[in-house]
N, C-alpha and C positions, 0 to 999 in steps of 0.2 A: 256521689251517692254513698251512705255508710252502708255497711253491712255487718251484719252478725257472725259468729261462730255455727257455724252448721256439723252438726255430729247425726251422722247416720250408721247403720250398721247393715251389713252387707256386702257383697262383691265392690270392690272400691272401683271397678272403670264402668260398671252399672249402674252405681251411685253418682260417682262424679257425670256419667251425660245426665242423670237424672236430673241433679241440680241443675248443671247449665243448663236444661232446655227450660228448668222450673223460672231461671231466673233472668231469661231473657241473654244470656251470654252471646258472644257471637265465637268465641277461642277461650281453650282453656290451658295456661299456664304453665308449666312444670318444672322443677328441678332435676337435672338428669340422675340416674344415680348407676353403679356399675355393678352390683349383685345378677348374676342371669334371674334371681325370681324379679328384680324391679326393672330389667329391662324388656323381660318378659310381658310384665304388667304394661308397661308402657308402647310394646308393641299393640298389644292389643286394645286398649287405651286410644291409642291414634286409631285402629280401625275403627270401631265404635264411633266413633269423634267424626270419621269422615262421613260412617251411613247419616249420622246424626247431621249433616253437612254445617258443623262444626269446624273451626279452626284447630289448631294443636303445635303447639311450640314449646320446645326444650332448652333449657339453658344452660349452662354447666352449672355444677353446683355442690358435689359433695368434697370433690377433689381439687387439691391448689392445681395440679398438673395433670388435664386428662390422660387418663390409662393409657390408650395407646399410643400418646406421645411420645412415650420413655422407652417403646419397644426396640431393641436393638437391631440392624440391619440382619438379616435372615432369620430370624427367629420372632416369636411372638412376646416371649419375655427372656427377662437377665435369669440365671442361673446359680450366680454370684453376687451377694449383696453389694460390695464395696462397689463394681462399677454402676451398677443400678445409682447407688445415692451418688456419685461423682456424676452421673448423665441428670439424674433429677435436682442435685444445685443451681447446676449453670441453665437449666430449662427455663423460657421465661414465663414468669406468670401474668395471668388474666389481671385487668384493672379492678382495685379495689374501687365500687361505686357509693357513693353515697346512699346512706340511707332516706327511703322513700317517706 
């Protein structure tokens, strides 16, 4: 099935059930992102999604190495850049997938 560009304006997790329920979806898609406003959104996003008895799945997606991978043991982050990028080198990355 092709589909179009859909451009709406409004609350974006208002809009997105709106579509999916417009368009027959059964799950809606997402790339994860780490700002508190987009994980914010996404929190709320999967509520919505579930009143809507909608699916909702995350992928990684902005980051080669998610955040909280690299956190050091007792603390939440590096303090010190130089071990930060010596721990995010050797960190392994996610498969590059072919494009769709």
């Amino acid at each position: 099935m092709a589909a179009g560009l859909a451009i709406r304006r409004g609350d974006a997790v208002a809009e997105t059930v709106r579509l999916a329920l417009e368009q027959g979806a059964e799950a809606v898609y997402v790339s994860e992102d780490v700002s508190s406003f987009a994980q914010e959104r996404e929190r709320r996003l999967g509520h919505a999604l579930a009143a809507a008895r909608l699916g909702f799945e995350t992928f990684p997606g902005v980051t080669v190495v998610p955040p909280g991978d690299l956190a050091p043991a007792g603390s939440d982050h590096f303090r010190v850049f130089t071990p930060y990028w010596r721990r995010w080198r050797v960190e392994p990355r996610r498969d590059v997938l072919d494009a769709p």
